[in-house]
mmCIF file of the N, C-alpha and C atoms, coordinates in Angstrom:
data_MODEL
# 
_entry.id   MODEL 
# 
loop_
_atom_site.group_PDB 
_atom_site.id 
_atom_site.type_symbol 
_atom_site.label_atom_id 
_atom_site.label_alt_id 
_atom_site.label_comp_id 
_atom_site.label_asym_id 
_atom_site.label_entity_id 
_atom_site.label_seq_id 
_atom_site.pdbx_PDB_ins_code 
_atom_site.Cartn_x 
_atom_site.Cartn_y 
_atom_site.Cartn_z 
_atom_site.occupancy 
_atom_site.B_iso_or_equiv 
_atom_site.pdbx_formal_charge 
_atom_site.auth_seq_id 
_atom_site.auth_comp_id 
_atom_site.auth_asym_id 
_atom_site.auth_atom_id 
_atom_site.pdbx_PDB_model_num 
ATOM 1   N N  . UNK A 1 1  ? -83.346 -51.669 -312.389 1.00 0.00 ? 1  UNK A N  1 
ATOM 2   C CA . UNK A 1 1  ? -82.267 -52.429 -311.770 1.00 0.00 ? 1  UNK A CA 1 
ATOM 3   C C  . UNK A 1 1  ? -82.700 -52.873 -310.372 1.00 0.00 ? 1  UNK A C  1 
ATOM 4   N N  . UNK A 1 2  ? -82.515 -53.997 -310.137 1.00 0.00 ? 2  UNK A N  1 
ATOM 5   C CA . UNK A 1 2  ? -82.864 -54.549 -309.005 1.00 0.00 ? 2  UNK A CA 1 
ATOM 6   C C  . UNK A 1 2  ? -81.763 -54.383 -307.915 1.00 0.00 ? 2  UNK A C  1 
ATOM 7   N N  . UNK A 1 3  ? -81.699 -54.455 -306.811 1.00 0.00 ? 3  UNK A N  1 
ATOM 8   C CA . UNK A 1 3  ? -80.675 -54.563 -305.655 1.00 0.00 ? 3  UNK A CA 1 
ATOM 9   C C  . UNK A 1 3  ? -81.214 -55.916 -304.878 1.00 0.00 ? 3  UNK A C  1 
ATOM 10  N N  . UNK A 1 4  ? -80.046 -56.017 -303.740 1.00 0.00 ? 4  UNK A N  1 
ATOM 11  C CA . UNK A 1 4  ? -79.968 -57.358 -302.981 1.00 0.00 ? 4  UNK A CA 1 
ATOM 12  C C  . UNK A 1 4  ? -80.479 -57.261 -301.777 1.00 0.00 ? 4  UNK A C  1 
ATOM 13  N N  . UNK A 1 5  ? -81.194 -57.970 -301.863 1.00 0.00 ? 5  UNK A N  1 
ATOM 14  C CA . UNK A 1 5  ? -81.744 -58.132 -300.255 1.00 0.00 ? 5  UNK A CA 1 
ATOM 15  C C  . UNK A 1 5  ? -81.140 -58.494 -298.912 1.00 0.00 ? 5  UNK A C  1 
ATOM 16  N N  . UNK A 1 6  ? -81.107 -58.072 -297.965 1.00 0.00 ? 6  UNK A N  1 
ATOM 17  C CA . UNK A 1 6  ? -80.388 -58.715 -297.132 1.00 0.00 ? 6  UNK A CA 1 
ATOM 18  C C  . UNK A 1 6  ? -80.932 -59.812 -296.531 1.00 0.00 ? 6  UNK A C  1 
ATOM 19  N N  . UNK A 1 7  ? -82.531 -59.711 -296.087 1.00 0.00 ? 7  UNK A N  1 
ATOM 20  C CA . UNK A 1 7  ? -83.123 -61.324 -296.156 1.00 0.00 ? 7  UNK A CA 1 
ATOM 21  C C  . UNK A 1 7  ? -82.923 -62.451 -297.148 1.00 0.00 ? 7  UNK A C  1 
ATOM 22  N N  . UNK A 1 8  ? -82.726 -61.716 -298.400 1.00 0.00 ? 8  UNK A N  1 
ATOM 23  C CA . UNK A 1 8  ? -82.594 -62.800 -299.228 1.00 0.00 ? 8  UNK A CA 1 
ATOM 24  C C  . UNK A 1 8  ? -81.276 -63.373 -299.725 1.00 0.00 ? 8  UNK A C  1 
ATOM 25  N N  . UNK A 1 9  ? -80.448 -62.934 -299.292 1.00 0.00 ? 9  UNK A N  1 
ATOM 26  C CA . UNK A 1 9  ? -78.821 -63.113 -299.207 1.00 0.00 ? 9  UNK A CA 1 
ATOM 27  C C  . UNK A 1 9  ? -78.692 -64.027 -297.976 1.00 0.00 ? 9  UNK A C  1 
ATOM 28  N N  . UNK A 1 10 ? -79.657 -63.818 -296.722 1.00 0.00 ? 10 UNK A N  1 
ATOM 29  C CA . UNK A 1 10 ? -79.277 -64.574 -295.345 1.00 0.00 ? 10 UNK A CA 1 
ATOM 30  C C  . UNK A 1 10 ? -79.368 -65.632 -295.989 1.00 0.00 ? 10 UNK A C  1 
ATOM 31  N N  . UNK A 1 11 ? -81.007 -65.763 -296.218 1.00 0.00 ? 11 UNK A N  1 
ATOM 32  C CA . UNK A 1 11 ? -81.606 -67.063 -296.823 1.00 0.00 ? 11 UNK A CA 1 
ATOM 33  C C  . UNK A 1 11 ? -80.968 -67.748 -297.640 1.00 0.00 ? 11 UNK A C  1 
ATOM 34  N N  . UNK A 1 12 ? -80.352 -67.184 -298.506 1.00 0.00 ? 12 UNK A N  1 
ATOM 35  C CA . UNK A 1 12 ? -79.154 -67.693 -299.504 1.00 0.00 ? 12 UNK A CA 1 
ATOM 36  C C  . UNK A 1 12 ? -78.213 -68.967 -298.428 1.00 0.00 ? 12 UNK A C  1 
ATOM 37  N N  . UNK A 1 13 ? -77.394 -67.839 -297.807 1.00 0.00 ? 13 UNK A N  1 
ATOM 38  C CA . UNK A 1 13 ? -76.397 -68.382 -296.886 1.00 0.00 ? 13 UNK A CA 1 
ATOM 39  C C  . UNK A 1 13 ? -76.852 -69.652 -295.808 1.00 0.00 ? 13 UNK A C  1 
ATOM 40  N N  . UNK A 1 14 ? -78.133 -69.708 -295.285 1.00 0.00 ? 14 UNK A N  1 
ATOM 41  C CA . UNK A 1 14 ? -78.580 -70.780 -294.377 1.00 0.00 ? 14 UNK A CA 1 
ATOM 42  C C  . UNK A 1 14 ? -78.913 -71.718 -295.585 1.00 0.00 ? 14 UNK A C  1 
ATOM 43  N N  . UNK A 1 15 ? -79.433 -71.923 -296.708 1.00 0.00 ? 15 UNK A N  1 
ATOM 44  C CA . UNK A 1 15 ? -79.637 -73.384 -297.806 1.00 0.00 ? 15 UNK A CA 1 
ATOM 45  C C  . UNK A 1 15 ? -78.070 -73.676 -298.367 1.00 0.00 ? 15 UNK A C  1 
ATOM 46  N N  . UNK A 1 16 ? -77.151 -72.529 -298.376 1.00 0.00 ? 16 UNK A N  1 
ATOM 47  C CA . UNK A 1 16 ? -76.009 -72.667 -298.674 1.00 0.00 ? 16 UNK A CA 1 
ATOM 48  C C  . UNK A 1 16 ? -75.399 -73.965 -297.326 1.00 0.00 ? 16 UNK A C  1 
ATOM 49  N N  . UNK A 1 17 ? -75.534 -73.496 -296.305 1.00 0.00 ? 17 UNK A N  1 
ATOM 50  C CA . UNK A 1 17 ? -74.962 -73.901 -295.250 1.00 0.00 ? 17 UNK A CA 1 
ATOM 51  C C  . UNK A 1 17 ? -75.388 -75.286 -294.543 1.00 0.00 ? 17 UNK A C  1 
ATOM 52  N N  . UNK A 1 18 ? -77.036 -75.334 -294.911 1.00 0.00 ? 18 UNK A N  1 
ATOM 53  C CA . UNK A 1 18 ? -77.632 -76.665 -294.047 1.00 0.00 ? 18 UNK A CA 1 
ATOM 54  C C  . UNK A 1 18 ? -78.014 -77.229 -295.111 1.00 0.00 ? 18 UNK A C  1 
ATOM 55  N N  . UNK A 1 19 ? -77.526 -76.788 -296.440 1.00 0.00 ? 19 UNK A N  1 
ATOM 56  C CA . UNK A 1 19 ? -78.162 -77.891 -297.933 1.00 0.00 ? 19 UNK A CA 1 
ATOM 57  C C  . UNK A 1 19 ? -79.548 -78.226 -297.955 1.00 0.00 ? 19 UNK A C  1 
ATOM 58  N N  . UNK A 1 20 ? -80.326 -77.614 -297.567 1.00 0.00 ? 20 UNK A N  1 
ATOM 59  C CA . UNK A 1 20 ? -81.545 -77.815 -297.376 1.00 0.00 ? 20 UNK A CA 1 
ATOM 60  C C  . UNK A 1 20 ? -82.592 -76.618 -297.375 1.00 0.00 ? 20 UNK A C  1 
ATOM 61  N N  . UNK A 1 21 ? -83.844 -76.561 -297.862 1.00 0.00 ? 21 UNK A N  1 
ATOM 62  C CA . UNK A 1 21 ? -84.926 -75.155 -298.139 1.00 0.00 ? 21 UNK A CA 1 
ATOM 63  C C  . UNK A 1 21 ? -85.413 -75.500 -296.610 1.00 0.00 ? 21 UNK A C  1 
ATOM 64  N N  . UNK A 1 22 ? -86.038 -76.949 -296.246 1.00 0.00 ? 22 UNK A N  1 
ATOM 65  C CA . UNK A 1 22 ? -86.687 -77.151 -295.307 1.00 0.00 ? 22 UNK A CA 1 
ATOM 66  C C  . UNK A 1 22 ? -86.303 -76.507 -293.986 1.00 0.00 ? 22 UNK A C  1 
ATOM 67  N N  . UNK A 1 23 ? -84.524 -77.004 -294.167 1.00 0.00 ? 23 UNK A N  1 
ATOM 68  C CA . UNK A 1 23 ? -83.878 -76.750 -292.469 1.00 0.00 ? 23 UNK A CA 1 
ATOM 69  C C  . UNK A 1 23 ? -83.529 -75.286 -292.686 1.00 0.00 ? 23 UNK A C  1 
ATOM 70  N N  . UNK A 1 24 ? -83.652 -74.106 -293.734 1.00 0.00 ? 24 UNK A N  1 
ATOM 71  C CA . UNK A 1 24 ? -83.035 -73.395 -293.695 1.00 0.00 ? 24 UNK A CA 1 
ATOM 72  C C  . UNK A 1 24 ? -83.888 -72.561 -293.413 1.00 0.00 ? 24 UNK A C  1 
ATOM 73  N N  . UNK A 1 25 ? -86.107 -72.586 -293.901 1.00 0.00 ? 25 UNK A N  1 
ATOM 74  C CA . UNK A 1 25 ? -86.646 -72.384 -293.628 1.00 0.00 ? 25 UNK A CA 1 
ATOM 75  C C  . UNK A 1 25 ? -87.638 -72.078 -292.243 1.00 0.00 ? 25 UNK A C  1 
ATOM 76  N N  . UNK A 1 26 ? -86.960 -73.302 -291.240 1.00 0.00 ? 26 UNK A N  1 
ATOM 77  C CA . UNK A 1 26 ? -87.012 -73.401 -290.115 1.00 0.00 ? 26 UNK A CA 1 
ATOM 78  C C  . UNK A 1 26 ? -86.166 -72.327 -289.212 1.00 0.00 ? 26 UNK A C  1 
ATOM 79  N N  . UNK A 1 27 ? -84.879 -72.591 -289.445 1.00 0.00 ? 27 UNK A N  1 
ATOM 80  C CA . UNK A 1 27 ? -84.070 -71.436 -288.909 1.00 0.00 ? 27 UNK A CA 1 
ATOM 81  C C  . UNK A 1 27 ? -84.258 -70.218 -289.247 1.00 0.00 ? 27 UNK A C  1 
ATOM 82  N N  . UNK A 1 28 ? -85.323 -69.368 -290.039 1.00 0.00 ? 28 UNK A N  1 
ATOM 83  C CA . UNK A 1 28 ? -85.427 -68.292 -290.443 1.00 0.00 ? 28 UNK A CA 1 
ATOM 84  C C  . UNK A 1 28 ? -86.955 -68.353 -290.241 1.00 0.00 ? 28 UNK A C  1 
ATOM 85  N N  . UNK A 1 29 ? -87.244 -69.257 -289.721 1.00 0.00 ? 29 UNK A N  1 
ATOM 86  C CA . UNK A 1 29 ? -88.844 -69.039 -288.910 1.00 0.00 ? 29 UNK A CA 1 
ATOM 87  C C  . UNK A 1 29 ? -89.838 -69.042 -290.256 1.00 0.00 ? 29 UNK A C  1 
ATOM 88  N N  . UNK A 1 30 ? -89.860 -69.147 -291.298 1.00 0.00 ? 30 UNK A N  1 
ATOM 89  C CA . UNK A 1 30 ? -90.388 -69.042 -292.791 1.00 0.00 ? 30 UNK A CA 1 
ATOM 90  C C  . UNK A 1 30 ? -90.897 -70.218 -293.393 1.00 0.00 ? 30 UNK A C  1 
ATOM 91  N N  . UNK A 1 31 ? -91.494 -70.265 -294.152 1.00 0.00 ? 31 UNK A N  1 
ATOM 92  C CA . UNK A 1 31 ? -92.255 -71.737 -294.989 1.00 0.00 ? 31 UNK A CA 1 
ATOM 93  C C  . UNK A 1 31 ? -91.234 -72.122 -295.845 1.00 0.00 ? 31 UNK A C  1 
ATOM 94  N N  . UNK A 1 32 ? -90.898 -72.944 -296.404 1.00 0.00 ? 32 UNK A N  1 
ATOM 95  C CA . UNK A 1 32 ? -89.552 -73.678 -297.680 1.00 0.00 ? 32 UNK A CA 1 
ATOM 96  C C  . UNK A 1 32 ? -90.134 -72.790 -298.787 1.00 0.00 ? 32 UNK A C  1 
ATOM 97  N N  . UNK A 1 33 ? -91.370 -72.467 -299.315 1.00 0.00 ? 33 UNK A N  1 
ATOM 98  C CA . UNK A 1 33 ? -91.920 -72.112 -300.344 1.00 0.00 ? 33 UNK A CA 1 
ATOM 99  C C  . UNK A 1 33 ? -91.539 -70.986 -300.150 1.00 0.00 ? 33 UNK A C  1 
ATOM 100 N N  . UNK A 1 34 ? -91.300 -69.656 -299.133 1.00 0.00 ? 34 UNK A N  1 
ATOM 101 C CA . UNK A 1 34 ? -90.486 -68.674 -298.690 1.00 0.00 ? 34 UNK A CA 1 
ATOM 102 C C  . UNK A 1 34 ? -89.331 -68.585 -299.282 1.00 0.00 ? 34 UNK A C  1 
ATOM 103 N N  . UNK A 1 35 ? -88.700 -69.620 -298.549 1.00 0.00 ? 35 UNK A N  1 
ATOM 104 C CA . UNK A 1 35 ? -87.658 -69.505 -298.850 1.00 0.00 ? 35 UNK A CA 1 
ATOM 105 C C  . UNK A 1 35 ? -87.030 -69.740 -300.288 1.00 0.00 ? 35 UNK A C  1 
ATOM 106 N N  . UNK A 1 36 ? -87.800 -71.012 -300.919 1.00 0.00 ? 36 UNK A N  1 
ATOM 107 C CA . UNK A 1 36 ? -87.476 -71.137 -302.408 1.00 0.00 ? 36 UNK A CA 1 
ATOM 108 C C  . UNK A 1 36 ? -87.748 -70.226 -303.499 1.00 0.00 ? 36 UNK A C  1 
ATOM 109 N N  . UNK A 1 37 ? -88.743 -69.155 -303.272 1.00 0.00 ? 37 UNK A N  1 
ATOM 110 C CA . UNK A 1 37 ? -88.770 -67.602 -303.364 1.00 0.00 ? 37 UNK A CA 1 
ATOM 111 C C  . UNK A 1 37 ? -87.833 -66.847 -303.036 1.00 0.00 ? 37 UNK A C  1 
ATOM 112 N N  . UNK A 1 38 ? -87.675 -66.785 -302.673 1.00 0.00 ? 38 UNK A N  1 
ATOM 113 C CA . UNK A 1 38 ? -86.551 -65.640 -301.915 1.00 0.00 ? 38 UNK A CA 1 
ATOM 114 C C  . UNK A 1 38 ? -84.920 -66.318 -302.899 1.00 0.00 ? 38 UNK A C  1 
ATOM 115 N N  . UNK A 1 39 ? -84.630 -67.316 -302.814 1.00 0.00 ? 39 UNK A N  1 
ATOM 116 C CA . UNK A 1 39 ? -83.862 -67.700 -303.636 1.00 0.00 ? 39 UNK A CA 1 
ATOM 117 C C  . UNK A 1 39 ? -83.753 -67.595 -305.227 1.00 0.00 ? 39 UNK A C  1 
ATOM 118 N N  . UNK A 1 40 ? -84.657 -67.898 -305.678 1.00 0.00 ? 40 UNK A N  1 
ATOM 119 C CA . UNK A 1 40 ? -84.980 -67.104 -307.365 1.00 0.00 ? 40 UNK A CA 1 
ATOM 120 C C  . UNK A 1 40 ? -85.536 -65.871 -307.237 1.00 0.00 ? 40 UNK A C  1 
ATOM 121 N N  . UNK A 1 41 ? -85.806 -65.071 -306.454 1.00 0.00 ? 41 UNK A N  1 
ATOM 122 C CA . UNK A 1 41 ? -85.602 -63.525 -307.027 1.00 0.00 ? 41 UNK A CA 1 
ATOM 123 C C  . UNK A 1 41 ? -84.443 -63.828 -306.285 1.00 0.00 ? 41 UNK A C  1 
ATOM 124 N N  . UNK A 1 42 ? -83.050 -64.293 -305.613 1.00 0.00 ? 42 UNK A N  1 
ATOM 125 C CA . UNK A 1 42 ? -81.702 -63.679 -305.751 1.00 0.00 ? 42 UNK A CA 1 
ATOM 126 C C  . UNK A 1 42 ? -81.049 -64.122 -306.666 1.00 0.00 ? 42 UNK A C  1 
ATOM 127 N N  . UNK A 1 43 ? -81.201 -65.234 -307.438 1.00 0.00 ? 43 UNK A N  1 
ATOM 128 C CA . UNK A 1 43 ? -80.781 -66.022 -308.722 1.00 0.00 ? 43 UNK A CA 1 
ATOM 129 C C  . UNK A 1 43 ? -81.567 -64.672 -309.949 1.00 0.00 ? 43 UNK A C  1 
ATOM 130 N N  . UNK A 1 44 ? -82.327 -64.058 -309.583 1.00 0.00 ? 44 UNK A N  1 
ATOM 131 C CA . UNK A 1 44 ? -82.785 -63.437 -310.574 1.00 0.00 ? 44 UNK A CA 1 
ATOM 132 C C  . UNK A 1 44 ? -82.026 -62.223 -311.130 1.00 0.00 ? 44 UNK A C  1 
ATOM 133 N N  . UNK A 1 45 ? -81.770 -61.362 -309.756 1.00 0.00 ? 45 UNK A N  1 
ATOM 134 C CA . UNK A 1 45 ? -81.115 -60.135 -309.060 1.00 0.00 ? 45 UNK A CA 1 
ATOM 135 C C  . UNK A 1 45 ? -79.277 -60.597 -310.254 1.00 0.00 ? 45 UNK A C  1 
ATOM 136 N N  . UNK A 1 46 ? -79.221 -61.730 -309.197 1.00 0.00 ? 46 UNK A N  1 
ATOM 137 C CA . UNK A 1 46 ? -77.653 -61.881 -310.049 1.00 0.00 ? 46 UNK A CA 1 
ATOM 138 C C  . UNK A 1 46 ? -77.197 -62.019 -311.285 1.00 0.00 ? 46 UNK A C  1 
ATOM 139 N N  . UNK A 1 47 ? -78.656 -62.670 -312.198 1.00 0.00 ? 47 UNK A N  1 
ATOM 140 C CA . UNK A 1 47 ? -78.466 -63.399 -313.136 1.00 0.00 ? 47 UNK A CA 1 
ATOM 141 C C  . UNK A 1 47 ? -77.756 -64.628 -313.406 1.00 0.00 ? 47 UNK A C  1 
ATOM 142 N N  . UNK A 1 48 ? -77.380 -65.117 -312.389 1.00 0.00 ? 48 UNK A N  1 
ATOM 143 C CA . UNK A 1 48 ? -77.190 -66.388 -312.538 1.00 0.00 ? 48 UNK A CA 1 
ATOM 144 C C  . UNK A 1 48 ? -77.740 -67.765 -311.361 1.00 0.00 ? 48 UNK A C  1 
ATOM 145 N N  . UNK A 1 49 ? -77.853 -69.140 -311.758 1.00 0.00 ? 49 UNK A N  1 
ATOM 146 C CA . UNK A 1 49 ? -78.661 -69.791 -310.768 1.00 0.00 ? 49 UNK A CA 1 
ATOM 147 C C  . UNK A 1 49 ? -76.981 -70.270 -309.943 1.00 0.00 ? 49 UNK A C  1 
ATOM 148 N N  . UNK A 1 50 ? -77.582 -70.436 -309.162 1.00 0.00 ? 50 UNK A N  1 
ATOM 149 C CA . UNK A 1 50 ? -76.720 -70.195 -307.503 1.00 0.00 ? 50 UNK A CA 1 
ATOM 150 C C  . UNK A 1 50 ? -76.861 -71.589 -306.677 1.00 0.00 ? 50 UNK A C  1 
ATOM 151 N N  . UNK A 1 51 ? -77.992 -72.434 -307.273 1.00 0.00 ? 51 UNK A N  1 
ATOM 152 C CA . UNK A 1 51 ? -77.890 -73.486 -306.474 1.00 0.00 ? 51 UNK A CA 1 
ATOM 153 C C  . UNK A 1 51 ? -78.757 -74.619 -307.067 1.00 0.00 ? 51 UNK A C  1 
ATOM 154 N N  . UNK A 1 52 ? -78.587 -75.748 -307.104 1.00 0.00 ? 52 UNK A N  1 
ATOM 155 C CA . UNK A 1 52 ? -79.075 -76.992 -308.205 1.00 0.00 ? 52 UNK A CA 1 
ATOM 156 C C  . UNK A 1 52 ? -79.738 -77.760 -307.084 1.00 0.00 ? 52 UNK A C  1 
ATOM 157 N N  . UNK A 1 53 ? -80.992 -77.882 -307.618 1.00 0.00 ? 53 UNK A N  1 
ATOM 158 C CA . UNK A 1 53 ? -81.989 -78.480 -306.575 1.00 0.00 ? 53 UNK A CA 1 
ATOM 159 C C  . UNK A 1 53 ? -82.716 -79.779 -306.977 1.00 0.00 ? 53 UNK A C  1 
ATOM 160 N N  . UNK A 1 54 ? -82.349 -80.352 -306.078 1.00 0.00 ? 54 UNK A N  1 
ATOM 161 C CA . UNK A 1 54 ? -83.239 -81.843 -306.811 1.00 0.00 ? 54 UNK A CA 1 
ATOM 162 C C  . UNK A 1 54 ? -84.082 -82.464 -305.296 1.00 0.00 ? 54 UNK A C  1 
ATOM 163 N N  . UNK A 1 55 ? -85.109 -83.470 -305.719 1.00 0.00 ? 55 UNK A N  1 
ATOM 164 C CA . UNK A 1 55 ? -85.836 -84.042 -304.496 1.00 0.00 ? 55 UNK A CA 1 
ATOM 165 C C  . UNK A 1 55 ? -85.516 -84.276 -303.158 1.00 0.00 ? 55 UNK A C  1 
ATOM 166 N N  . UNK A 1 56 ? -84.088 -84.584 -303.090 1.00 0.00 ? 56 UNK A N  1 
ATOM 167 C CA . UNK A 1 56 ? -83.093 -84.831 -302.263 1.00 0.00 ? 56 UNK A CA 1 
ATOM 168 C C  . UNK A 1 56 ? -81.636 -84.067 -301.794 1.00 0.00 ? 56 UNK A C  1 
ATOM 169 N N  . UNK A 1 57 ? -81.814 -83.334 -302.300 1.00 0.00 ? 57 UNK A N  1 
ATOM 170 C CA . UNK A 1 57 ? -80.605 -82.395 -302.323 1.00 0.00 ? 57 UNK A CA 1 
ATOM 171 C C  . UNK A 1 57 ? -80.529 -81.491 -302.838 1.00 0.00 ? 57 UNK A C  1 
ATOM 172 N N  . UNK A 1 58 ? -79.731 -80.163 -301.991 1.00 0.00 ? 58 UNK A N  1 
ATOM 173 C CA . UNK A 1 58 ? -79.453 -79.188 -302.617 1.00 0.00 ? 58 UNK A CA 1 
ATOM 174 C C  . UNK A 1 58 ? -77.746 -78.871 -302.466 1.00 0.00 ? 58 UNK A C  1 
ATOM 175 N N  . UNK A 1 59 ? -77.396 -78.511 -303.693 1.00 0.00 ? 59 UNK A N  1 
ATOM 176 C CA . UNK A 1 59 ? -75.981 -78.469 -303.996 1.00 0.00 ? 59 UNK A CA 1 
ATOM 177 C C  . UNK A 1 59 ? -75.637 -77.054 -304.207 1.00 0.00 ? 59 UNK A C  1 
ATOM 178 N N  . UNK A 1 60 ? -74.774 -75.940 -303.864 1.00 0.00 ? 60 UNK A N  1 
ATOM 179 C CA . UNK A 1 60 ? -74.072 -74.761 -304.879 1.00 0.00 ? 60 UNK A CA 1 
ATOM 180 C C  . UNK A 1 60 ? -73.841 -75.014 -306.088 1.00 0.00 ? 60 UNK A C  1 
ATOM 181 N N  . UNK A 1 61 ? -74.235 -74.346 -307.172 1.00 0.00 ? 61 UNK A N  1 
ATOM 182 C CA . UNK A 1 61 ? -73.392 -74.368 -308.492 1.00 0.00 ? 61 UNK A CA 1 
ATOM 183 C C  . UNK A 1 61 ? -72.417 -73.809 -308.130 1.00 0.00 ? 61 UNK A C  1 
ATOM 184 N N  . UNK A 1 62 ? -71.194 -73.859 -309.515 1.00 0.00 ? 62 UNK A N  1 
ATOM 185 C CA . UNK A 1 62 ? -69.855 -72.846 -309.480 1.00 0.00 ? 62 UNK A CA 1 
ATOM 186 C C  . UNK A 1 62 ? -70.365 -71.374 -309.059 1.00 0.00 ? 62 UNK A C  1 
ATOM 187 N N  . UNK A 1 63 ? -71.591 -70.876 -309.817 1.00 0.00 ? 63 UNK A N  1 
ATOM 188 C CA . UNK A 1 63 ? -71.668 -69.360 -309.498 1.00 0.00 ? 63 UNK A CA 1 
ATOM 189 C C  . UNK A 1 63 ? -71.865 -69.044 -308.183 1.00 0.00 ? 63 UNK A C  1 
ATOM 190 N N  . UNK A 1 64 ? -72.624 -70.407 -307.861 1.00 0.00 ? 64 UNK A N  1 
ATOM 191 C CA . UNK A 1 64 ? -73.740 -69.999 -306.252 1.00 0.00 ? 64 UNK A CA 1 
ATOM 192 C C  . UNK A 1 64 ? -71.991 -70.098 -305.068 1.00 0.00 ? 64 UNK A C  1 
ATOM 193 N N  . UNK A 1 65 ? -71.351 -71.180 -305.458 1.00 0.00 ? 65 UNK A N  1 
ATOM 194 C CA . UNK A 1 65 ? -69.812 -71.377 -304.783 1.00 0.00 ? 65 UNK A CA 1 
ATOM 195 C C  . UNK A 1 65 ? -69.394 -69.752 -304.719 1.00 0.00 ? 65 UNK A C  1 
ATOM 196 N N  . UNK A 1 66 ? -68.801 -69.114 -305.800 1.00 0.00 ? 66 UNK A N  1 
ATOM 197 C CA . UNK A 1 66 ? -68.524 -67.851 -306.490 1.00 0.00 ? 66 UNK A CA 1 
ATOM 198 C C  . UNK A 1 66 ? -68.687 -66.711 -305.662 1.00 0.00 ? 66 UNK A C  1 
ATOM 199 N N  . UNK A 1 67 ? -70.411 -66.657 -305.639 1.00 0.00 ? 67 UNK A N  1 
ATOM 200 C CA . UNK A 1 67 ? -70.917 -66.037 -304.605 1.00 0.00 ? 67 UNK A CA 1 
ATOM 201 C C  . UNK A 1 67 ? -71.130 -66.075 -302.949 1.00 0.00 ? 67 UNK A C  1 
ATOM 202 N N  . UNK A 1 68 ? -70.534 -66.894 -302.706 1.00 0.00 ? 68 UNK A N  1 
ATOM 203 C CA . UNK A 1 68 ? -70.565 -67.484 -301.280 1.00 0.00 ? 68 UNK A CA 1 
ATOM 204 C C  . UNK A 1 68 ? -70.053 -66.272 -300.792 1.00 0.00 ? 68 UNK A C  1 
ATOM 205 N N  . UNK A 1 69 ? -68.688 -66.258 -300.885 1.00 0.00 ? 69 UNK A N  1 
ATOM 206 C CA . UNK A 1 69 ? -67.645 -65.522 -300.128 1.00 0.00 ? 69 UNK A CA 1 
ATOM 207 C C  . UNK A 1 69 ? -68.521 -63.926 -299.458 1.00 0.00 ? 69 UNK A C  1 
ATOM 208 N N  . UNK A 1 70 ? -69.067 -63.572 -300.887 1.00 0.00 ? 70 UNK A N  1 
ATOM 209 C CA . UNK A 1 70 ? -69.414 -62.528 -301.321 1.00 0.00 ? 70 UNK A CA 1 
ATOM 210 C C  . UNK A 1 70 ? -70.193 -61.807 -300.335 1.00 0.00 ? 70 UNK A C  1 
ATOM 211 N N  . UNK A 1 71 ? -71.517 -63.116 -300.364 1.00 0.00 ? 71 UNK A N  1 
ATOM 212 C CA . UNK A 1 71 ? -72.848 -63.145 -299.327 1.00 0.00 ? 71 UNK A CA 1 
ATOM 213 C C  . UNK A 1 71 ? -72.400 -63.269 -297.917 1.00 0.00 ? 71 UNK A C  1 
ATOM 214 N N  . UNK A 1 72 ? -71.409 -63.183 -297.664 1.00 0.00 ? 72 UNK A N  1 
ATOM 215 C CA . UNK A 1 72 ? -70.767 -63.609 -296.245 1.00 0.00 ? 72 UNK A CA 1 
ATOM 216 C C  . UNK A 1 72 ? -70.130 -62.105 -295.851 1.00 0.00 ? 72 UNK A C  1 
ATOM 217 N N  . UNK A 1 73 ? -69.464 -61.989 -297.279 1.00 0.00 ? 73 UNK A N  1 
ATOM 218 C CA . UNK A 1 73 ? -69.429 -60.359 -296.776 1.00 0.00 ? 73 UNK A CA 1 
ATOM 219 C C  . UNK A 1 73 ? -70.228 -59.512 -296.177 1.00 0.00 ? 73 UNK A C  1 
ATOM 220 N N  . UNK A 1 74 ? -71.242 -59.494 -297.469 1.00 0.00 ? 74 UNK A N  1 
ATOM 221 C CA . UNK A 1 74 ? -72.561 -58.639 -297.442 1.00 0.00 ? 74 UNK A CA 1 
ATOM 222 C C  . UNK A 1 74 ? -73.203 -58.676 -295.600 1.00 0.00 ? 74 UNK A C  1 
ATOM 223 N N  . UNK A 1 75 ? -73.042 -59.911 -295.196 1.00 0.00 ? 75 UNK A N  1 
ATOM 224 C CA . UNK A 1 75 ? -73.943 -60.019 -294.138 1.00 0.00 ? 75 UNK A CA 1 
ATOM 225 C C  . UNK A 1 75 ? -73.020 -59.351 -293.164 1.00 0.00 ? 75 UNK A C  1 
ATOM 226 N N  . UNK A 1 76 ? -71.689 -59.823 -293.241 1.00 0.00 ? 76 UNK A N  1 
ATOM 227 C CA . UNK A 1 76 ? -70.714 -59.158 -291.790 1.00 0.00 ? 76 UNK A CA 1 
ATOM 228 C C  . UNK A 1 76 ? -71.165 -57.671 -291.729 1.00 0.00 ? 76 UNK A C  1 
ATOM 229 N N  . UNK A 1 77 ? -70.852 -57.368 -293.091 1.00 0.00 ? 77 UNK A N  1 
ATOM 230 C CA . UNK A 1 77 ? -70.798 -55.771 -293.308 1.00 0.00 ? 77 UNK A CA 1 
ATOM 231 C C  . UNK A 1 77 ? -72.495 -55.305 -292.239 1.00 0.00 ? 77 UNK A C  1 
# 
């Protein structure tokens, strides 16, 4: 059984927040390829994908929405 990272939950929350691997990568001082790692092992962890990525954009799915709240917890806590 896997558990959640708390780097990889931040990381979650900054592509959640600036829609972007690049800008979210920057703010976490990390390469996009980092970060787009760090995002599928947490899509992995959950079993479900969390965020729909295309050349130009990155969007929340319903689950990755779902989980928002969640990851916001996790981090206050």
């Amino acid at each position: 059984m896997s558990t959640l990272d708390i780097d990889t939950v931040q990381a979650f929350l900054l592509v959640a927040e600036l829609q972007s691997f690049t800008r979210a990568a920057e703010a976490l001082g990390a390469t996009q390829a980092a970060v787009s790692m760090k995002l599928q092992r947490l899509e992995s962890v959950v079993g479900k994908r969390l965020v729909e990525r295309s050349p130009r954009a990155v969007a929340l799915t319903a689950d990755g929405a779902a989980f928002l709240p969640h990851a916001r917890a996790l981090i206050e806590a």
